[in-house]
N, C-alpha and C positions, 0 to 999 in steps of 0.2 A: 217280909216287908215288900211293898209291891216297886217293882221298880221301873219307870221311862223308858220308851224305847227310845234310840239315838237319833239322829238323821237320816243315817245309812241304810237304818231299818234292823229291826228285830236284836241286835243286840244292845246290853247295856250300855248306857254312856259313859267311859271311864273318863272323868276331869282331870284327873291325876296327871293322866300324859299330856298337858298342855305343856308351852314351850315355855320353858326359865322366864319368870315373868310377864308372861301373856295370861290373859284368860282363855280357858276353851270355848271351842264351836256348843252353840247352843240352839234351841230350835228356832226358825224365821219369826214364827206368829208369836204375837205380845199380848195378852188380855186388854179390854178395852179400859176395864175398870181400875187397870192398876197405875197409881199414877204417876206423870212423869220426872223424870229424876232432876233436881235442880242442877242448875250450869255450875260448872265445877270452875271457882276462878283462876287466871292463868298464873305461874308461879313470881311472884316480887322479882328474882332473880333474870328473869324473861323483859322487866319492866324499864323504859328509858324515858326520860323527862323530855319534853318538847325543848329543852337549850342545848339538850345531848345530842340531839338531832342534828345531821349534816345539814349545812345552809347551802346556798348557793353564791358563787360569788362573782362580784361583777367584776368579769376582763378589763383588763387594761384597753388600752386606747392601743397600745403598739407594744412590741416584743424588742428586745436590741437590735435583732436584724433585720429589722422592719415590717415581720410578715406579722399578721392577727392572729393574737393571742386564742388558742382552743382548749379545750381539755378532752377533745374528741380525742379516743385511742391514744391518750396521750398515757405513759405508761407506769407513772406514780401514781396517775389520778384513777387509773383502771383497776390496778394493782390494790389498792386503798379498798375501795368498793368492794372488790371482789372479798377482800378479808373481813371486811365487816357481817356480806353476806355469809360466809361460809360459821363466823361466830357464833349468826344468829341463829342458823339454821343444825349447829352443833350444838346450842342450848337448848332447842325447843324438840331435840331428841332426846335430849338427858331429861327434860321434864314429862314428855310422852312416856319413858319408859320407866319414871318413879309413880306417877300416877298409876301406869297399867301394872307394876309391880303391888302398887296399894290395894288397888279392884281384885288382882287375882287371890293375893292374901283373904280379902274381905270375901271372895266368891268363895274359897277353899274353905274355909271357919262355917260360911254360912249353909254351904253343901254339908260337911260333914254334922250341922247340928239338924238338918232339916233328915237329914238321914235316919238322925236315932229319934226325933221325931216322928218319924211313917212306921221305924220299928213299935215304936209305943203306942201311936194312937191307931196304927191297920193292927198291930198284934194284941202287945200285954193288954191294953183297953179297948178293943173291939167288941166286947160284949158289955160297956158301963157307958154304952151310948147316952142314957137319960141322965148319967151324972153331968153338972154343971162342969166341973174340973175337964172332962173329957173333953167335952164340946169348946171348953177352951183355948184345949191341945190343938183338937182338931182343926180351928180356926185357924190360930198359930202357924196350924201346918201348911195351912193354905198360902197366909202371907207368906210365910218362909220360902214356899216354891215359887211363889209370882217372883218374888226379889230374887233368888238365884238365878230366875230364867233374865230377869233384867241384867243383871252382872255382867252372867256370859255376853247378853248383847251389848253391854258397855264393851265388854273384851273384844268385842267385834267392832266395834266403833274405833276403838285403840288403834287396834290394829291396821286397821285402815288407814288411820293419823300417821301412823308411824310408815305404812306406805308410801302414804302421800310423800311423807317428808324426807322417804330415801329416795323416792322421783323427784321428788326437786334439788335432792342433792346432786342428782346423777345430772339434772338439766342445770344446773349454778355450774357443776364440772364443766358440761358441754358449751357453757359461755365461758368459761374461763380458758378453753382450750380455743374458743373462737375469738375471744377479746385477744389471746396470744396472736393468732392471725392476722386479724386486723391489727392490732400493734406493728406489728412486722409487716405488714405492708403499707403504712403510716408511715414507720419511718424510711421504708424503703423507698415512698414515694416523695417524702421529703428530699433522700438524698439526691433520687432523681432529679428531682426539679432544682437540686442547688446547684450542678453542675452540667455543663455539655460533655465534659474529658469521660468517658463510657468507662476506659479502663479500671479504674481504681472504683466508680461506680458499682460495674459488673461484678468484681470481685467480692466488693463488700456486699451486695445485695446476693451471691453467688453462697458466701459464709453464713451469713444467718439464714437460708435458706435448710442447708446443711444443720443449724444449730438445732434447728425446731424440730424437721425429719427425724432428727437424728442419724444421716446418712455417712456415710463412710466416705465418698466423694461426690465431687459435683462439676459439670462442667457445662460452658455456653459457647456452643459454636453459630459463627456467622455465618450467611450465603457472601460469597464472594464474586459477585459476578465476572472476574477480568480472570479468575481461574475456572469458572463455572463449577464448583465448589463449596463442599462447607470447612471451612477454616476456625481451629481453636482460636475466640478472644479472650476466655477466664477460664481455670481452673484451680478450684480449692479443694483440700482436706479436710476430714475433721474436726484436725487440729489445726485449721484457718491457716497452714502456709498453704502458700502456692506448690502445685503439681508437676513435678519436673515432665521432659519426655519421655524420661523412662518410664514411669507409673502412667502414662497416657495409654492405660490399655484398657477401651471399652467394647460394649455392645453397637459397634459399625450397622450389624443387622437390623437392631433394635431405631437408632438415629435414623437410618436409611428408609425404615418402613413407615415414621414419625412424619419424615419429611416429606414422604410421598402422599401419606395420607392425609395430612397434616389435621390429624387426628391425636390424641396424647395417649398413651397406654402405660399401664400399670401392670407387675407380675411379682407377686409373691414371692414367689420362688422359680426362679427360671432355671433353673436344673431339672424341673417337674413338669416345666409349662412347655404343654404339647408343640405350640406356636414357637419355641427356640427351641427345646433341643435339638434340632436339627443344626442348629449354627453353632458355627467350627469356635467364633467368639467368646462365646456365652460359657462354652464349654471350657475352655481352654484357660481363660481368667478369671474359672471357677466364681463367678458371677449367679448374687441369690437374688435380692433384693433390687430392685429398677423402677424408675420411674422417670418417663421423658414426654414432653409437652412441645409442640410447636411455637415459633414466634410470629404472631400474626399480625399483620397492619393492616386496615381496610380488604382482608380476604388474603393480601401476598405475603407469602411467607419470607420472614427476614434470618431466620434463624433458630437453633433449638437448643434448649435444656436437658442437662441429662443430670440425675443423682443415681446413684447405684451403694448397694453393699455386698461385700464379698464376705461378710462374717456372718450376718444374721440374715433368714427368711423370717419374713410376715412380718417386715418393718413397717412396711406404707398399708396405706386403706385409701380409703375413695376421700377421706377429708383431707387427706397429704394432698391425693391431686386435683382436687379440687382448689387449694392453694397453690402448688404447684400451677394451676392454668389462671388462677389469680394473678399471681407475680408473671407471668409471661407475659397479660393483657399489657402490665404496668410496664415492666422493661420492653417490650416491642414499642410501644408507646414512644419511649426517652428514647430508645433509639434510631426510630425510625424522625425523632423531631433532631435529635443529634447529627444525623445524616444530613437533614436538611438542613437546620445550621453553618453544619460544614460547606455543600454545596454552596449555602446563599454566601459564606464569608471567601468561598473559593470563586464566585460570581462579583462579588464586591472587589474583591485583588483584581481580577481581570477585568473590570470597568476599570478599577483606581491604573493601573497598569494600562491600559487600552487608552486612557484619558493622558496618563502622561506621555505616550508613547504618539496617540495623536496631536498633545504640545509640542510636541517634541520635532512632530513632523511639522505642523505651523510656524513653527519659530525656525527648523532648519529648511525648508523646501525656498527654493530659488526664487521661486514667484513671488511677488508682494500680494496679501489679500488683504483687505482693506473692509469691514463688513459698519453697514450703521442701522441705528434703528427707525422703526418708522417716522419716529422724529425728525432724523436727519442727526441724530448725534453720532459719535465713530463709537463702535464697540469691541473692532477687533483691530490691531495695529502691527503684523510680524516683522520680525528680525529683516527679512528681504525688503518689506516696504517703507523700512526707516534707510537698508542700504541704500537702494533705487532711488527714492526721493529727498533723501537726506533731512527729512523730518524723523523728531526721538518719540519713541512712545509716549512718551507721557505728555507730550505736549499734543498728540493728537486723542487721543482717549479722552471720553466725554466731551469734547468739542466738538461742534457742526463740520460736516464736510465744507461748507462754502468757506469756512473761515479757513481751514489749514491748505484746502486744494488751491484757491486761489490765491494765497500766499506766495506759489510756488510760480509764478508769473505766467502762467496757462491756462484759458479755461473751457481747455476743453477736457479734461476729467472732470470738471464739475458738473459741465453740461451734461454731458454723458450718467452722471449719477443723477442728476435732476428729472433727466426723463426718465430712468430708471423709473424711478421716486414716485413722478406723478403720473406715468402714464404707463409704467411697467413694461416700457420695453428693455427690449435686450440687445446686447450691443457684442458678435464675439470677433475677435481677431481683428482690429481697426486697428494699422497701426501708424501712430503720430511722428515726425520728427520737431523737436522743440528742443528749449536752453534751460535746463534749470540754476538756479539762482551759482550753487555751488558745484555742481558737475560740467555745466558749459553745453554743447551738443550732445542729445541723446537720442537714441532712437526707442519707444518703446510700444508694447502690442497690448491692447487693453480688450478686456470682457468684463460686459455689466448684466446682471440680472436680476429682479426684484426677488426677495425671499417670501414666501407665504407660508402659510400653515395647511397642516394637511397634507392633500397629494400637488399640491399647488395651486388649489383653487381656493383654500381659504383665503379669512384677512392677512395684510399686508405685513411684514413682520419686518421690512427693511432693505438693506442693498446688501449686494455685497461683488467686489472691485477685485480682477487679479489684473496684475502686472506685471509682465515679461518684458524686462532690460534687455532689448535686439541690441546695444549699442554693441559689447566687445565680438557680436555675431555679425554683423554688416563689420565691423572693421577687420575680424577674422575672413572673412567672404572675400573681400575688397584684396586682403593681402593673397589668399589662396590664386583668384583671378591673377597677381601680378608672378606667383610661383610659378603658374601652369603657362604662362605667356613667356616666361625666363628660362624656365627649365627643360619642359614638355617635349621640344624638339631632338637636344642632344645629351638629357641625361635619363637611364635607365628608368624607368615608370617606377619601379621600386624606392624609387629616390625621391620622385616627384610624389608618392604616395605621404612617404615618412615628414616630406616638408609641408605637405598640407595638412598631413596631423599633430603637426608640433611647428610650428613656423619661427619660433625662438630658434630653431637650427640655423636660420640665418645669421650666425656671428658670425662678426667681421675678423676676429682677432683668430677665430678658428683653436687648431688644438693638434698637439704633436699624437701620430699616430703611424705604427709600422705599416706598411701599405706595399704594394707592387705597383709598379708603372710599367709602362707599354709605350713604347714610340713609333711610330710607322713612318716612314716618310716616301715619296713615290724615288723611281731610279727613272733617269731620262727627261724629268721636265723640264726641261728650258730644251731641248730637241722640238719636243711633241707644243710648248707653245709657238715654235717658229715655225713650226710646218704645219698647225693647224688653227683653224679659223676661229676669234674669242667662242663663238656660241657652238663651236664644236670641243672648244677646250673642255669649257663649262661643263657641258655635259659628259664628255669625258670622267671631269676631276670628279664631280656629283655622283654618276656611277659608280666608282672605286670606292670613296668615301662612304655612299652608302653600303657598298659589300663590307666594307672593314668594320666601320659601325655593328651592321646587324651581329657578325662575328663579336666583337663583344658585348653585347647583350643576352645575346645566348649565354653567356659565364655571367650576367648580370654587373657586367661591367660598370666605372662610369666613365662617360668621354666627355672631358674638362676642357679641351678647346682643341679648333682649329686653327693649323698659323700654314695658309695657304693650301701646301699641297701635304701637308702634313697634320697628323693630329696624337689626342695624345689622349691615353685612360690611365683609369687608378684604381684600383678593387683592395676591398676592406675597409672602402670609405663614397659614403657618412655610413652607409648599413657596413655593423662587425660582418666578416668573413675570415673561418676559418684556416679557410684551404684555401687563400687569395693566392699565394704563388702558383698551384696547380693552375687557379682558374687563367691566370694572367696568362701562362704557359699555352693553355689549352686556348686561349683565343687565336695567339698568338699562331699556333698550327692552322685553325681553323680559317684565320684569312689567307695564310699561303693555297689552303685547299679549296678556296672560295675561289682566288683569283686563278688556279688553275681552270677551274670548269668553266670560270668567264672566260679565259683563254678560247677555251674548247670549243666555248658556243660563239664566240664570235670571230674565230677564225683568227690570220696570221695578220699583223699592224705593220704598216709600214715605218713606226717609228714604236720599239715592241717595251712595253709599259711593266715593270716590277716593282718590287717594294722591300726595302728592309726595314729593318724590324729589330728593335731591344728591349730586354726585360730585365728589370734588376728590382731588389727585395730591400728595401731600409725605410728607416723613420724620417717622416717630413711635416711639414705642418698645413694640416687642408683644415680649407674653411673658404669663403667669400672673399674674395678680389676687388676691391672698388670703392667707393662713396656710399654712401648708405642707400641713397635717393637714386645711382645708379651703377648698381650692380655689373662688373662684367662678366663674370664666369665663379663657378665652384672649382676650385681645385688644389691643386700641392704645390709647395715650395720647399727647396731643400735640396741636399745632396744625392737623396736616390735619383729626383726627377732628372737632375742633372746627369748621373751618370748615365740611365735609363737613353737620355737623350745624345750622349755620346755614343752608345752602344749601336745605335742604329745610325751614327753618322759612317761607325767604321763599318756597317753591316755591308756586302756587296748584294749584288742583284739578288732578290728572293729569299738572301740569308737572314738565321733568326740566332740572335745573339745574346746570351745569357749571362749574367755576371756571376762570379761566385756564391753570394748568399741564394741566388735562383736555383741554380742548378740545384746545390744540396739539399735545397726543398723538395727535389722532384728526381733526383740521381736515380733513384728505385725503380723508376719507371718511363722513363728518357731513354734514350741512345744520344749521344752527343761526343761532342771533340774538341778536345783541350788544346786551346789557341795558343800561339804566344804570346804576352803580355800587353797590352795595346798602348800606344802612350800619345793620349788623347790630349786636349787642350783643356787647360784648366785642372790638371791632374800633376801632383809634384811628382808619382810613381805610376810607373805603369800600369793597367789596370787589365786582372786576371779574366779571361773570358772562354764561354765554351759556344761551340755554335749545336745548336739543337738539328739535329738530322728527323727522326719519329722518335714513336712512343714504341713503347713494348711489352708483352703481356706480364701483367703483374702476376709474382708463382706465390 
């Protein structure tokens, strides 16, 4: 029998080993004449009615939360879809390969009879050409081969069907693995945008990232610029808890290279990848599987992603990270709007805060400001300009300045804001004395300036009035001028300081306070008045007086009066003094060694001029002496001054005479001599005394 050569050439073509089901390879070329095979109809089974069919359905108007209703990547509605598609495309493989199973049958039947057909009609009847029966084999034999050759090409055709239909299963896969994507970044971006709080955000969008990879961990670290820094914000596991610090062991080399490049890189297997084995990291926390992405905002980097596995290689492929730099676009995104957020609500605090802080200073600052608008109505009214005028806020707000200023039986504020008003001048430091209705005489200092818009040259936008109440400063002024003309002369500048700074020191009723006193009085005057001329006295007593004086001053003394040829201080008062017994002491020396060198320098007197001198240590009561309107003197009253003043009655020529509480103040460092008792006037016991001889060096 004669037999076809193959495709391949020169051997037989065996059908037999076609594939379970399929028909074999059969030659390209078809006769012209044979004809073509009718459409084979598709199976009932394959068939769905136009009501079976998915409709479309029209969205709602609104969702509960208010956002519009979608069914984009929505993940029932995707879900749904995909199953239908993967049904249909699982039927019309089960019917591809009952048909091709039916053809190959039919091809197999029709090959094996066309077979013993070529045996019969090339062999046993080869030589009964002119019989009719031959010739009808032979015919037979013809069709028989034309139909096999078509078969096999139906099996060619099959097979191809069936091709087609596992590529499109593989591309329905390849969207169903991309619908999971877009899903997950759907709802990722949902979450985003429902919240600013990043944390719980980042975690959840941090977990299903992890879900879908399938990765072992996952973490998002920020730039921090106040640490210049990338700082852990989320880290999850597999199993969606959170990653303690112990388990925080990544590829640092791998984050580090991400950030710099801000490039994203993928490694299979980083135990193998030429680019990390080198890193002590990679190595060390036996690290396969890695995948990290940049976080990018308009080009700046905010931040990076990292997922990694430490169990399996060849987790990730280029579709992980290209997801992976999917969800980065979208979280850099919430974040970098998150950020600004923050900013603007931490810009909003500090206006809200700056505003009250500048009410705060409006309503507390001394000055009255007074502002109106181009109207002439009042706009602003503070706390100082209700004090100063005694007009309330609310009666001057939204009223015209002419009505509430001229109320106030003056008008020259009004003037003054008038031409502000119409002629925009400016008015600073003018200042008025006038009577308002309830305060009586005042003095106060006015500045007016018209407001405009712009840098000041736009339209007019209004006035605005400050007020400086000069009154309790001209009467503080007025009292100071009467301190420095009362005091200035004979009490310590320190004293005169403290009365000018506080001028309520001037009470009359004054106040008990332990104090030292100093008496001096000359030895010899009434000699030196009878033997010298008044205007040589005078000058005389004036000399002295002044050497004693400055002697206490140097110890900042104070000297509380003069009673003729005599005078008298007090230390530890008004200014506290510690060490007032020292000081009192220490003047006390220093006029004996003043009035020596006046000695010195002016030679031997014919009537020769000393001075004694007491000091004693107790409580008296200093304050102001006199009528209010006329003051005599600062000074003490009581039993120290008293005895103080005894002391130097019994003092002799140039002696300096200490009372007991004195001495023991200053025993440590004195030389002195224990008197006998002295028994003075006005004393029911004799009264303990030492006379100060010098000082001595303290050990």
């Amino acid at each position: 029998m004669r037999q076809r050569p193959s495709q391949a050439g020169g051997q037989p073509e065996d059908r037999s080993r076609s594939a379970p089901g399929m028909p074999a390879a059969t030659p390209a070329s078809v006769p012209a004449s044979l004809p073509a095979p009718a459409t084979m109809p598709a199976p009932d089974a394959g068939t769905r009615s136009p009501s079976e069919l998915p409709t479309m359905r029209r969205p709602q108007l609104a969702r509960a939360d208010g956002a519009l209703p979608t069914h984009l990547a929505a993940p029932e509605h995707a879900a749904r879809r995909a199953e239908e598609a993967r049904a249909a495309q699982a039927l019309a493989q089960r019917d591809v390969r009952d048909v091709a199973a039916g053809v190959a049958t039919m091809a197999a039947a029709l090959h094996e009879h066309t077979r013993r057909l070529e045996q019969a009609v090339e062999g046993t009847y080869a030589g009964d050409a002119s019989d009719p029966r031959v010739r009808l084999l032979a015919e037979t034999l013809e069709i028989a081969r034309r139909a096999d050759l078509r078969l096999a090409q139906l099996g060619d055709g099959l097979r191809r069907v069936h091709s087609s239909v596992a590529a499109s299963q593989e591309m329905v896969d390849a969207l169903q693995r991309e619908r999971e994507r877009l899903t997950l970044l759907y709802q990722i971006a949902q979450e985003l945008n429902s919240t600013i709080e990043l944390d719980d955000v980042l975690g959840s969008a941090l977990a299903r990232l992890i879900e879908v990879v399938r990765a072992e961990r996952g973490y998002v670290m920020l730039w921090d610029a106040a640490s210049g820094a990338l700082r852990r914000a989320a880290a999850r596991g597999m199993d969606v808890h959170s990653v303690t610090g112990d388990e925080f062991a990544i590829s640092l080399s791998v984050v580090n290279q991400v950030w710099a490049t801000r490039q994203p890189m993928l490694t299979t297997d980083a135990q193998r990848d030429q680019r990390l084995r080198a890193q002590e990291s990679v190595v060390a926390f036996g690290i396969h599987s890695v995948m990290c992405a940049p976080l990018l905002v308009r080009g700046r980097g905010v931040g990076v992603v990292y997922v990694d596995s430490r169990i399996q290689t060849h987790l990730f492929d280029d579709e992980h990270l290209d997801l992976l730099a999917a969800l980065c676009n979208q979280v850099a995104i919430a974040i970098d709007n998150a950020r600004l957020f923050t900013d603007l609500r931490q810009r909003i605090g500090e206006i809200s805060a700056m505003k009250t802080y500048t009410d705060n200073i409006f309503g507390s600052i001394a000055s009255g400001v007074i502002t109106t608008d181009h109207a002439g109505s009042i706009t602003a009214f503070n706390r100082a300009a209700e004090r100063i005028l005694r007009v309330a806020e609310a009666t001057a707000l939204g009223h015209s300045y002419r009505d509430v200023l001229v109320g106030l039986g003056d008008t020259t504020l009004t003037e003054m804001v008038t031409r502000a008003t119409e002629h925009g001048e400016t008015t600073l430091g003018q200042v008025i004395e006038c009577e308002l209705p309830e305060r009586g005489e005042v003095s106060l200092r006015l500045n007016t300036s018209a407001l405009r818009a712009g840098d000041g040259a736009g339209e007019p936008l209004g006035v605005a009035m400050v007020v400086d109440d000069l009154t309790e400063l001209r009467r503080s002024q007025r009292q100071a001028r009467e301190i420095e003309s009362l005091f200035g002369r004979y009490v310590h500048p320190a004293v005169v300081r403290q009365l000018l700074a506080d001028p309520r020191a001037l009470n009359l009723g004054g106040e008990i306070r332990t104090i030292s006193v100093l008496f001096a009085d000359i030895r010899g005057y009434t000699r030196l008045a009878e033997e010298s001329s008044p205007h040589v006295l005078v000058a005389v007593l004036n000399r002295y007086l002044e050497i004693l004086t400055e002697a206490i001053w140097r110890e900042e003394g104070t000297v509380t009066m003069f009673i003729g040829d005599a005078l008298m201080a007090i230390f530890n008062a008004p200014l506290p003094q510690e060490d007032h017994t020292p000081r009192a002491v220490r003047a006390a020396l220093g006029m004996r060694t003043a009035l020596e060198r006046e000695h010195e320098r002016t030679g031997p007197h014919p009537s020769p001029i000393s001075y004694g001198i007491g000091v004693t240590t107790g409580e008296a009561l200093v304050g102001n002496i006199g009528a209010r309107e006329r003051l005599q003197n600062y000074t003490a009253i009581g039993d120290a001054v008293n005895t103080a003043q005894r002391l130097e009655s019994s003092a002799t020529a140039n002696q300096i005479l200490l009372s007991a509480p004195a001495y023991v103040a200053v025993a440590d460092w004195v030389h002195a001599r224990e008197l006998a008792p002295l028994v003075v006037k006005g004393k029911s016991l004799p009264l303990p005394a030492y006379e100060l001889l010098s000082t001595r060096a303290r050990g």
